[in-house]
DRENROPA-91627 format. One record per residue (C-alpha): x, y, z. Coordinates in steps of 0.1 Angstrom, whole numbers, padded with zeros to 4 digits. Layout:
BEGIN
NUSE  c1  c2  c3
NUSE  X  Y  Z
...
END
This chain:
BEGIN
NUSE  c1  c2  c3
NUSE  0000  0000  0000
NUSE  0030  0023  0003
NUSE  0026  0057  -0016
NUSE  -0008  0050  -0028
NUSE  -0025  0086  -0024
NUSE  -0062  0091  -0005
NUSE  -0079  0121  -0003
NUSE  -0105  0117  0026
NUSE  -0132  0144  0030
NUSE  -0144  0154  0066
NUSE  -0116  0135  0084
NUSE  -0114  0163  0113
NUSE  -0130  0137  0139
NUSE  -0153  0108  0144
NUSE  -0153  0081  0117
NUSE  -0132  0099  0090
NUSE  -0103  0113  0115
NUSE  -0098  0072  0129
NUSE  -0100  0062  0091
NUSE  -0071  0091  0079
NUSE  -0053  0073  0107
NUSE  -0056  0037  0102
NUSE  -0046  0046  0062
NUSE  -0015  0063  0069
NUSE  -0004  0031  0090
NUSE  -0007  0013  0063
NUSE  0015  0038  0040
NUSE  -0011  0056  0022
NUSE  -0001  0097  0018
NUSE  -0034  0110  0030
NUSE  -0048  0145  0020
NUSE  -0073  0157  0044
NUSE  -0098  0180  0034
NUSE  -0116  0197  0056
NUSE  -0129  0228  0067
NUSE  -0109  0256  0076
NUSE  -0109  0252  0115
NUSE  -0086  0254  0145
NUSE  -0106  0218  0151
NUSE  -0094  0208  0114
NUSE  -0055  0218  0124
NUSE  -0057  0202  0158
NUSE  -0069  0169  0138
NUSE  -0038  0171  0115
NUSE  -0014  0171  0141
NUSE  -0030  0144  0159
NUSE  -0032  0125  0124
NUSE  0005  0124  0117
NUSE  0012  0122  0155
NUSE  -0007  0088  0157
NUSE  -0001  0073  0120
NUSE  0033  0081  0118
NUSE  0026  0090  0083
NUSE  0030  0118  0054
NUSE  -0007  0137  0058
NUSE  -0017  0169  0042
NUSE  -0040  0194  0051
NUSE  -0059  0213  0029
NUSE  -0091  0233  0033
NUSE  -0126  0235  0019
NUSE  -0162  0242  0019
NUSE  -0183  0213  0011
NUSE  -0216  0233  0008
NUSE  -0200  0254  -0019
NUSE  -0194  0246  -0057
NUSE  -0172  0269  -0058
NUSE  -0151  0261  -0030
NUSE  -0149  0228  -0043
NUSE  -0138  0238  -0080
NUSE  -0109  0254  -0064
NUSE  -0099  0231  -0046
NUSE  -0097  0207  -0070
NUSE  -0078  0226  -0093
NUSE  -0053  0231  -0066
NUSE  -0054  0195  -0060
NUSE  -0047  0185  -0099
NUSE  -0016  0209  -0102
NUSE  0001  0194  -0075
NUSE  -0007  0160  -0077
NUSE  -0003  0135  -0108
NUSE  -0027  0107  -0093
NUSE  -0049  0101  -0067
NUSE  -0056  0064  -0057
NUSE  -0086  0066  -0035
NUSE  -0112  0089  -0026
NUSE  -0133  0088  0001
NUSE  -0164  0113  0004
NUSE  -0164  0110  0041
NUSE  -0182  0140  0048
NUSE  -0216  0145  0059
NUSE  -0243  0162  0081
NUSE  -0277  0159  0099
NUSE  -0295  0191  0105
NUSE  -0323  0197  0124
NUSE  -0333  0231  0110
NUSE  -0338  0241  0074
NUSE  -0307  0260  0061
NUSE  -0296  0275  0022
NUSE  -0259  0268  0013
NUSE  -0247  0291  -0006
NUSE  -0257  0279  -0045
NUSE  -0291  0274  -0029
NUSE  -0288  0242  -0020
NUSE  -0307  0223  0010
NUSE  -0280  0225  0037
NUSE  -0282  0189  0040
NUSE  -0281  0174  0001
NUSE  -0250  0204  -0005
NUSE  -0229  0183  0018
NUSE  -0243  0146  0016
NUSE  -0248  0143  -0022
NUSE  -0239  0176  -0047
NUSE  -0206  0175  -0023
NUSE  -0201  0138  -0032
NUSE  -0211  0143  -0067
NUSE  -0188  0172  -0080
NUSE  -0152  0160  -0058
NUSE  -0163  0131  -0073
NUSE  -0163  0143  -0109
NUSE  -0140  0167  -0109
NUSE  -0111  0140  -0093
NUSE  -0118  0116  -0122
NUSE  -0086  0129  -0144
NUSE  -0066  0119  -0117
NUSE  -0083  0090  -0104
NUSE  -0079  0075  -0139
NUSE  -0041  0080  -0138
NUSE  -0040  0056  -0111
NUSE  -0031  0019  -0117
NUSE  -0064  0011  -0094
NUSE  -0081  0040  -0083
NUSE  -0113  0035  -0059
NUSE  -0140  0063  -0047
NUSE  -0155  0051  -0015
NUSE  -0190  0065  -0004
NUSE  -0205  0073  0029
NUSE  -0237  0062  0028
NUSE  -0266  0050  0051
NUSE  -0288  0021  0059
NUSE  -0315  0052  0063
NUSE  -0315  0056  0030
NUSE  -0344  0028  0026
NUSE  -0365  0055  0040
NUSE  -0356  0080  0016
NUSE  -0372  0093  -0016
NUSE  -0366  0107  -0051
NUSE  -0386  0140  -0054
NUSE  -0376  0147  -0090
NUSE  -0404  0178  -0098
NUSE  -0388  0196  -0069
NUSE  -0351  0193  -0073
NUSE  -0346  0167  -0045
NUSE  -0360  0190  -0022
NUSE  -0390  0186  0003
NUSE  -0420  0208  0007
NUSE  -0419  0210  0047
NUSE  -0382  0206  0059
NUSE  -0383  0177  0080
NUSE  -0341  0173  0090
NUSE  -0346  0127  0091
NUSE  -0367  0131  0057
NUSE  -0336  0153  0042
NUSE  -0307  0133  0055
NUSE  -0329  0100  0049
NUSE  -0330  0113  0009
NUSE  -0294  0124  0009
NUSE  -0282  0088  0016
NUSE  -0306  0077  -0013
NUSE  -0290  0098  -0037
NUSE  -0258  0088  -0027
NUSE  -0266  0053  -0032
NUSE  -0279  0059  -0067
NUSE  -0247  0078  -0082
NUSE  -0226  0051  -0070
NUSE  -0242  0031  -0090
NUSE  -0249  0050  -0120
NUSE  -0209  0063  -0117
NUSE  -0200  0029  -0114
NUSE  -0220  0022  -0151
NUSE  -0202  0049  -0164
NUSE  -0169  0042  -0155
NUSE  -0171  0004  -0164
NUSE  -0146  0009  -0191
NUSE  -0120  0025  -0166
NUSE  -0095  0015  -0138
NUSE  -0117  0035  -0111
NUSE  -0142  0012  -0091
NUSE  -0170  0029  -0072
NUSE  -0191  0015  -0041
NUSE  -0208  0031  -0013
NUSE  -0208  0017  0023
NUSE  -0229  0015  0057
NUSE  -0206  0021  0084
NUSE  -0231  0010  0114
NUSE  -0247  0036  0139
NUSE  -0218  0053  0150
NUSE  -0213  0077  0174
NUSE  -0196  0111  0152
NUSE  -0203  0149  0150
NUSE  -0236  0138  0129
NUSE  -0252  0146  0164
NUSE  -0232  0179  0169
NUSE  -0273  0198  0165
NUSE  -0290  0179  0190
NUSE  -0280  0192  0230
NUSE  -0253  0178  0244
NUSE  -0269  0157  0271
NUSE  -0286  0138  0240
NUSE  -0259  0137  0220
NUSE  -0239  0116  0249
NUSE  -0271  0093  0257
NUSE  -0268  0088  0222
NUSE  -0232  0083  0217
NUSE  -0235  0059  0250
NUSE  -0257  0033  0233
NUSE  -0243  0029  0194
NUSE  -0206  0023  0184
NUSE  -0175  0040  0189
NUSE  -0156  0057  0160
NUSE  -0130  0028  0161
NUSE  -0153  0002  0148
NUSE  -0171  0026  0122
NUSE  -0137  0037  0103
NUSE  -0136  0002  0100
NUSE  -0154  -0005  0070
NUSE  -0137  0021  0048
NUSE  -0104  0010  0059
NUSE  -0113  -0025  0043
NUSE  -0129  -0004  0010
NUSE  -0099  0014  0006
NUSE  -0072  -0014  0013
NUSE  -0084  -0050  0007
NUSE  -0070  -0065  -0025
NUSE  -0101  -0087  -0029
NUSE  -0119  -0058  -0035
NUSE  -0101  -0048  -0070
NUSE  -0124  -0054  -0095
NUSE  -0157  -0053  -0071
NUSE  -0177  -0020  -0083
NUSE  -0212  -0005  -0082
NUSE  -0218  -0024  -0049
NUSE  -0238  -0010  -0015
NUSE  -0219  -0026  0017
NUSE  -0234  -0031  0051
NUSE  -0204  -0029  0073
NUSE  -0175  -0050  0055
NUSE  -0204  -0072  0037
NUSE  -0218  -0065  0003
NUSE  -0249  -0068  0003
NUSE  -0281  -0059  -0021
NUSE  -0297  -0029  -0017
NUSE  -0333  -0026  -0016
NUSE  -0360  -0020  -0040
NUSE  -0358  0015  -0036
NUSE  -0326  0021  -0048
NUSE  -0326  0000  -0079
NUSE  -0347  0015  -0102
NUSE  -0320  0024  -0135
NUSE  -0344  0043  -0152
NUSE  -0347  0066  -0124
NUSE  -0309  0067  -0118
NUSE  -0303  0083  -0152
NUSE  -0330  0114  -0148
NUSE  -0310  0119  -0113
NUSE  -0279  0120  -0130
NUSE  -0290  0145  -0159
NUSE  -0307  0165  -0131
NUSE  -0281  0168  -0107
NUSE  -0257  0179  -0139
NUSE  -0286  0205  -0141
NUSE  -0285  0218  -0106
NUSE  -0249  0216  -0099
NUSE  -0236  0224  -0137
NUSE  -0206  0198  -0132
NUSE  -0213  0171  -0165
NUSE  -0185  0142  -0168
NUSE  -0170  0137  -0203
NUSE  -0169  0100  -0210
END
């Protein structure tokens, strides 16, 4: 595994912080990006402290296009390849909120977020021997729907109902990515990582957010799982795939219909104005 390269989104704590970790043990030059925090630089010292590893830290805005863009463009001048990426990133919110290209707070981060890094890393993803993009996903994502006539949206924010379609989404352009990248050296699946306790619950007071954390598993066990995406050799040529845990499994009705995953695609290339060139 020595100098494969991972970029890892929202790897400042919980799930993606242990995961940034247990990679660079293993020799992979991680590239953490993450907001710009003193929380995000705290994380990167802790990072190289406990991995013993090369880590970078660079910065960005996940619920901004734009932020994004530059960052990737940063990201290809520097960097000839990128072997893995893993759209760690995500957030539950309680309360309706805009991002700032309009977005639902929620879907910015969870799935536009997911969809343009995505994208817009594929040049250098392809210049890898075996590149893989790993996706955060959610086994809440059976309760989700596909609200088409309203761009994804939901008439009355409900913050379960959002996060609930976010994970949908997310579960439908690994697929469809997957489809489209069939002929390349980039495999794509999505993965469960179990209830775990992470900054998910940062919204909800803090006496609920430790009876929560006190009762579901620890970060440890939930980095697991993309640790085993982003390393395990019997993994090489497995793509389009949803994963409970370290299990592949098949995903529900819900999230198979292929007609439907194409009008998300062309929408979402709509909404976000990011289109990938086959």
């Amino acid at each position: 595994m020595n100098n494969k390269i991972c970029l890892i989104t929202g790897c400042n704590s919980g799930i993606g912080k242990i995961t940034a970790i247990e990679l660079a043990k293993k020799g992979f030059e991680i590239i953490m990006l993450v907001r710009d925090s003193e929380k995000s630089r705290i994380a990167f010292e802790e990072i190289k402290s406990a991995s013993g590893g090369k880590v970078i830290l660079k910065y960005v805005d996940l619920a901004s296009l734009d932020s994004i863009k530059k960052i990737s463009e940063e990201i290809k001048s520097q960097y000839d390849r990128i072997d893995i990426l893993i759209n760690n990133a995500g957030l539950f919110k309680r309360s309706p909120e805009t991002s700032v290209d309009s977005f639902e707070m929620t879907l910015a981060v969870n799935y536009y977020a997911t969809f343009v890094l995505s994208i817009l890393m594929i040049p250098l993803l392809e210049k890898s021997k075996k590149a893989r993009i790993i996706n955060l996903t959610s086994e809440l994502y059976k309760r989700g729907k596909v609200n088409l006539d309203n761009d994804f949206g939901i008439e009355k924010f409900d913050g379960n109902k959002a996060y609930a379609n976010s994970k949908l989404l997310v579960v439908y352009f690994t697929k469809e990515l997957s489809k489209r990248l069939e002929s390349k050296n980039i495999s794509v699946n999505c993965v469960h990582p179990g209830v775990v306790g992470t900054d998910v619950f940062r919204e909800y007071p803090k006496w609920f957010a430790h009876f929560i954390n006190l009762l579901i598993s620890k970060p440890t066990e939930g980095a697991k799982p993309s640790v085993y995406l982003a390393s395990s050799e019997e993994l090489d040529n497995v793509t389009g795939k949803y994963f409970y845990k370290k299990k592949q499994k098949d995903s529900e009705k819900i999230a198979n219909d292929l007609g439907l995953s194409e009008k998300i695609w062309i929408k979402t290339e709509e909404l976000t104005g990011i289109k990938y060139a086959e």
